[in-house]
C-alpha positions as CSV (number, residue, x, y, z in Angstrom):
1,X,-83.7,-176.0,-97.4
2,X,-83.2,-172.3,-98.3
3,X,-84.8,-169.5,-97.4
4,X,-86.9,-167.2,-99.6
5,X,-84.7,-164.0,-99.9
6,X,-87.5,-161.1,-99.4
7,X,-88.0,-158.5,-101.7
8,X,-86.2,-154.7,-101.4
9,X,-89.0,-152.7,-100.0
10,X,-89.3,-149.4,-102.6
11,X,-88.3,-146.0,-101.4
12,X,-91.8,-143.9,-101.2
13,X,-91.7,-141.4,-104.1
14,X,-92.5,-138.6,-101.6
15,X,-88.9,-138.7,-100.5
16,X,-86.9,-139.7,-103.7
17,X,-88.2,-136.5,-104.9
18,X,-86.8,-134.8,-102.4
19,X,-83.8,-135.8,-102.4
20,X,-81.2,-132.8,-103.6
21,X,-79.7,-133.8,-107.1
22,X,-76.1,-133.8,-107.1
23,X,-74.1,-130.7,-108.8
24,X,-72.0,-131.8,-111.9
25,X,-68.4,-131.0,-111.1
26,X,-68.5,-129.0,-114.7
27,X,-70.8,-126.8,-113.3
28,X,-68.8,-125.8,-110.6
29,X,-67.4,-123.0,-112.5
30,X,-65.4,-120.1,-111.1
31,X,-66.0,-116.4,-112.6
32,X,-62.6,-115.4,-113.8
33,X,-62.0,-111.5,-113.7
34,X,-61.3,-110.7,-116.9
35,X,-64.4,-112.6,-118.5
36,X,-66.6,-110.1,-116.8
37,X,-68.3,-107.5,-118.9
38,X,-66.0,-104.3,-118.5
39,X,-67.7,-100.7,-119.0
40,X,-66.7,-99.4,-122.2
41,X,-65.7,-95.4,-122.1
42,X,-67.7,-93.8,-124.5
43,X,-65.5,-91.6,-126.9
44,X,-64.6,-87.8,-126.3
45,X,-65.7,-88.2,-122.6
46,X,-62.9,-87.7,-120.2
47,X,-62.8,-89.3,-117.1
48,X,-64.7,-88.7,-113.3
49,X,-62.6,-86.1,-111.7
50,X,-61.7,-86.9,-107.7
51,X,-63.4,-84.7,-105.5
52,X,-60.5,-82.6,-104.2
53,X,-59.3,-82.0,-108.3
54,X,-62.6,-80.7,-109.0
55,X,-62.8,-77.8,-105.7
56,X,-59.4,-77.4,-107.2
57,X,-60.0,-76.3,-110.5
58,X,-63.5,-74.3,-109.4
59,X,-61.2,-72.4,-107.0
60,X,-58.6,-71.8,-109.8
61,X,-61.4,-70.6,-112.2
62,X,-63.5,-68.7,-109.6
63,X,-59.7,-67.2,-109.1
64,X,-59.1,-66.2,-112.8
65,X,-62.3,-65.0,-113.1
66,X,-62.5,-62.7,-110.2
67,X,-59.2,-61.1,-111.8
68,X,-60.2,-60.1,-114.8
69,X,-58.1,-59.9,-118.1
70,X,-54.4,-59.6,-117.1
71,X,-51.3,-58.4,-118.8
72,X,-48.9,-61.0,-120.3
73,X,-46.5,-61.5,-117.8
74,X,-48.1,-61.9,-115.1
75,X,-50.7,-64.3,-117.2
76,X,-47.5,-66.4,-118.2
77,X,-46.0,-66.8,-114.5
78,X,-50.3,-67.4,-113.3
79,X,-49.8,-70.5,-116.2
80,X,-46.5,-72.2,-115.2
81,X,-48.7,-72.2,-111.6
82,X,-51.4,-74.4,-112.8
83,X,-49.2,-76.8,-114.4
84,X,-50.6,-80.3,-113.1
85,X,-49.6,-82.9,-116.3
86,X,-47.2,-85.2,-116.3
87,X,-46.4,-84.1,-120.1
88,X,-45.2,-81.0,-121.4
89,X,-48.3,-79.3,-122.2
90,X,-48.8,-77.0,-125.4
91,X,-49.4,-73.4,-124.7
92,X,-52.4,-72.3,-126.6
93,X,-53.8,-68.9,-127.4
94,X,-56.8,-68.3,-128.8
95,X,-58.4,-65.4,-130.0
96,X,-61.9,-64.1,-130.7
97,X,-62.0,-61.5,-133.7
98,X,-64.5,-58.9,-134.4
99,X,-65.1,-60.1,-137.8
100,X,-68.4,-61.6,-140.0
101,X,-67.4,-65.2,-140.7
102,X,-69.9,-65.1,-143.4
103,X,-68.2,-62.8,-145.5
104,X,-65.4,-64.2,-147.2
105,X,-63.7,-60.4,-147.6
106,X,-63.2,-60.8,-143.7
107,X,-61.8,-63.9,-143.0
108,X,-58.3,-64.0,-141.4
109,X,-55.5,-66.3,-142.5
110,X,-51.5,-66.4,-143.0
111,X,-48.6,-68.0,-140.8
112,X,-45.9,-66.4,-138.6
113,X,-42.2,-67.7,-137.8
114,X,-42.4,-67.9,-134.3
115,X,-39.0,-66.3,-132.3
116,X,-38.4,-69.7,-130.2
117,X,-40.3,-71.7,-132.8
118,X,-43.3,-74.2,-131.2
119,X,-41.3,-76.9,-129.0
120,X,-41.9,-79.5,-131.3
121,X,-40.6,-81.5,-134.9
122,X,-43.0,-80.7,-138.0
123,X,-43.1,-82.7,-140.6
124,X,-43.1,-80.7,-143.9
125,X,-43.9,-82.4,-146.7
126,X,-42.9,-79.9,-150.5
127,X,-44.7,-80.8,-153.7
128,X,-41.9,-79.8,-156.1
129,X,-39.8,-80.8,-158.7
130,X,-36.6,-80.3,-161.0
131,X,-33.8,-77.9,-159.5
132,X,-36.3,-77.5,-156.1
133,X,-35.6,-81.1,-155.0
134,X,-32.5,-81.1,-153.8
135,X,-32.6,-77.5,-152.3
136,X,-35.9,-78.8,-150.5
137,X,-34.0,-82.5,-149.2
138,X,-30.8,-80.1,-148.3
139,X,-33.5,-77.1,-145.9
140,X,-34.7,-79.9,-144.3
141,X,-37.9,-81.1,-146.2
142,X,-39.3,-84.7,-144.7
143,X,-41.1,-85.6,-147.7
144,X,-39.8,-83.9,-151.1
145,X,-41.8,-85.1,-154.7
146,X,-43.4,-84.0,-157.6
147,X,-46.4,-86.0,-159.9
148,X,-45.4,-89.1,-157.4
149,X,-45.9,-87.2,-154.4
150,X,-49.4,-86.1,-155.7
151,X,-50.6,-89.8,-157.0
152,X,-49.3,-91.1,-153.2
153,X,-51.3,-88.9,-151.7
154,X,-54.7,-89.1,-154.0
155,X,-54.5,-92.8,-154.2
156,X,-52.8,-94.3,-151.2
157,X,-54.0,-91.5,-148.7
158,X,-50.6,-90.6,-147.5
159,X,-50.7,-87.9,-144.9
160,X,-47.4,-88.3,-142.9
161,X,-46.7,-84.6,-142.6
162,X,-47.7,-81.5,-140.9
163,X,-47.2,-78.9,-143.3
164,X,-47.5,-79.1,-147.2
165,X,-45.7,-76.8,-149.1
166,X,-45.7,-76.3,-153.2
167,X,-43.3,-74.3,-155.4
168,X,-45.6,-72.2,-158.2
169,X,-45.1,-74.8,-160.7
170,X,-46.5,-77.8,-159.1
171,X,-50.2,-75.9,-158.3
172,X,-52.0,-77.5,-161.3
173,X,-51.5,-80.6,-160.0
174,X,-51.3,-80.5,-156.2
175,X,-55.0,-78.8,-156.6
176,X,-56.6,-82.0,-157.7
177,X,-56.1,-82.9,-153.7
178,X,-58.3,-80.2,-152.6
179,X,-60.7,-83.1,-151.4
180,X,-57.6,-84.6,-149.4
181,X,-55.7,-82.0,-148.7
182,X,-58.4,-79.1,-147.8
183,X,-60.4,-80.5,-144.4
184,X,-57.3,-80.9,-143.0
185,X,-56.0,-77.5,-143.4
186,X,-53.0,-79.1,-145.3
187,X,-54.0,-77.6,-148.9
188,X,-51.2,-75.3,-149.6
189,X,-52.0,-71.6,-150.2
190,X,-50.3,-68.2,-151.3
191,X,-51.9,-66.7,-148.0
192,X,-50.7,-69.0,-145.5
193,X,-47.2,-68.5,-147.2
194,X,-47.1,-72.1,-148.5
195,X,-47.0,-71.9,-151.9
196,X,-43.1,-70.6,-152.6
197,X,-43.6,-68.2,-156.3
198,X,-41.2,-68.8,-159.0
199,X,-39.0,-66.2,-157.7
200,X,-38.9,-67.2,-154.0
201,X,-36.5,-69.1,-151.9
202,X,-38.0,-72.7,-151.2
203,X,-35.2,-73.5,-148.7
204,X,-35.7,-70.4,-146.6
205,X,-39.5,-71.4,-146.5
206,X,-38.8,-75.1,-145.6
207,X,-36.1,-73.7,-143.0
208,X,-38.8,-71.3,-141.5
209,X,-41.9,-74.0,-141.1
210,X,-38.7,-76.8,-139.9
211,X,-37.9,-74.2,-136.7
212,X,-41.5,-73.6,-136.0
213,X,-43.7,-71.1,-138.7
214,X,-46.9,-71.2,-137.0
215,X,-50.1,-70.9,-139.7
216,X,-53.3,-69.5,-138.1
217,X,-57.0,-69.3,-139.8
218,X,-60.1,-67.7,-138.3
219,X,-63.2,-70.5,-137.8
220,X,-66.2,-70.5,-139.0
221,X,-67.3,-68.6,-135.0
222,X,-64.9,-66.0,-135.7
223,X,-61.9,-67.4,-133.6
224,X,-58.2,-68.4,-134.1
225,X,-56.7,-70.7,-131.9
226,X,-53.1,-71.8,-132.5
227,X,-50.4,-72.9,-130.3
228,X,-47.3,-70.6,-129.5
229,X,-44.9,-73.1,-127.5
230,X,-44.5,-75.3,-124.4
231,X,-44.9,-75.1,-120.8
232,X,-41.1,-76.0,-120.5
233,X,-40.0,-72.7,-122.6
234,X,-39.1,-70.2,-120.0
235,X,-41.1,-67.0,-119.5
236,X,-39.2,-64.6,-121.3
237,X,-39.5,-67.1,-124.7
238,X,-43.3,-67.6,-124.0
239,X,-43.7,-63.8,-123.9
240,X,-42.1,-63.2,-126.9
241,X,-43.8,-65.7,-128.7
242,X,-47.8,-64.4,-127.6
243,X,-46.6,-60.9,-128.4
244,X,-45.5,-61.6,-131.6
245,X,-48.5,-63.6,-132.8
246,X,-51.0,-61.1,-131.3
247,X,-49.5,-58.5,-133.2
248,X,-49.0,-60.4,-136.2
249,X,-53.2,-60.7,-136.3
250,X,-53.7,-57.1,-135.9
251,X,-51.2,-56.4,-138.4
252,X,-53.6,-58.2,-141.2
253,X,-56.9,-56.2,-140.1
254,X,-59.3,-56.5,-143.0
255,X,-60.3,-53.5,-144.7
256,X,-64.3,-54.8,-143.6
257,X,-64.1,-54.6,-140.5
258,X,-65.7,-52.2,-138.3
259,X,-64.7,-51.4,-134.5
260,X,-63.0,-53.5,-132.8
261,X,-60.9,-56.2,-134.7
262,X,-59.9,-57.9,-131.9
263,X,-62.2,-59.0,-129.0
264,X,-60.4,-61.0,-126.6
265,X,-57.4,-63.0,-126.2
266,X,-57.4,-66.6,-124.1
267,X,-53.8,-67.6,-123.2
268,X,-54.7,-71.7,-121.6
269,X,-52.3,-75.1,-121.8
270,X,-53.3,-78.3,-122.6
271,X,-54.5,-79.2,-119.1
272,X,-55.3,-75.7,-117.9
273,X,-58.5,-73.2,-117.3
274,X,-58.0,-70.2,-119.5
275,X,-56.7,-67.2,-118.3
276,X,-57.8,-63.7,-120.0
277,X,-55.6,-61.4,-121.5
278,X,-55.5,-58.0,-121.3
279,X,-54.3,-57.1,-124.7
């Protein structure tokens, strides 16, 4: 005769509950590097500056400073010193002018062929037509057109050049891109030497703005800032350059102003403090 098989005596609840659950293997998830959330660097903000670059550049300042506005030469020489980019940096100069911003009698503009040029390719783009074509194609001219240059540019929003020149006859139409042209100081004018008359030589101008015809225009602070090479030009061409755009500006004093015309000049790079000249 069998045996009555006796019932499974029940776990208490106290301690099923207790019991740890067991981790699903999906969950067992590793945190990959690039999923996590990386700090986005806000726009126009440079990066943290190292400790020892910053008592560097206080000390260089502090330096500059403490000497006072300096003659050319010596400001030049004090520039290739500071040179710290890996690039070859721009050599800027700006300028602070005596004059009223306000009054439109006073405001400064026109353009300069510099002696060693700027260092770098510029694109010039000449609003022309008829005979003017091919003598624009054969200075040098990276964009040459007439009414189809001007609908490219209003309608398609083409801006692949530095300079825009226009010959005389092409004005009534190369004005309708005032709205295009005019914020970004591209809007060709009789002042800044970029619009060739009937009776100029459109090569010569192309030729002059292809080796380096710097423009300058006073802000709305009074100021002109323009650049006048490239920290890999040697002394002697940097010198040149400053000296002939500083006395290019004084050469077009307006009749307005009143004392001094010119405040100050800056000479700076790229990458570099400012250093005063004593001009």
């Amino acid at each position: 005769m069998t045996e009555p098989t006796a019932a499974p005596v029940a776990e208490p609840a106290a301690v099923v509950a207790a019991a740890p659950a067991p981790v699903p293997v999906a969950a067992e998830k590793k945190i990959d590097v690039a999923e996590t959330p990386q700090v986005k660097k806000k726009p126009g903000i440079p990066p943290r500056r190292g400790k020892k670059l910053r008592n560097h550049l206080k000390n260089v300042v502090k330096k500059l400073h403490d000497a006072g506005p300096i003659g050319v030469k010596q400001a030049v020489a004090e520039l290739k010193k500071l040179k710290r980019a890996k690039f070859d940096e721009t050599v800027e100069i700006h300028i602070n002018l005596g004059i009223d911003p306000t009054q439109s009698d006073q405001m400064v503009r026109g353009a300069i062929p510099l002696p060693h040029g700027i260092g770098k390719s510029v694109r010039v783009a000449v609003f022309c037509q008829g005979d003017n074509v091919e003598k624009a194609k054969a200075a040098g001219a990276d964009v040459v057109g007439g009414a189809d240059l001007v609908e490219k540019v209003q309608k398609q929003g083409f801006l692949e050049f530095d300079v825009a020149l226009a010959s005389q006859d092409m004005m009534g139409q190369v004005s309708r891109l005032g709205k295009v042209l005019g914020p970004r100081g591209l809007m060709p004018t009789p002042k800044a030497g970029t619009v060739v008359p009937a009776t100029g030589d459109l090569a010569s101008v192309v030729r002059e703005f292809k080796a380096g015809k710097v423009e300058y225009r006073s802000d709305k602070t009074g100021q002109i800032h323009a650049g006048v090479g490239k920290m890999s030009f040697d002394e002697q061409k940097l010198i040149e350059n400053i000296t002939a755009f500083v006395e290019q500006v004084r050469s077009v004093k307006p009749s307005g102003v009143k004392g001094n015309f010119i405040n100050g000049v800056v000479l700076s790079a790229t990458m570099s403090p400012g250093i005063r000249l004593a001009i």
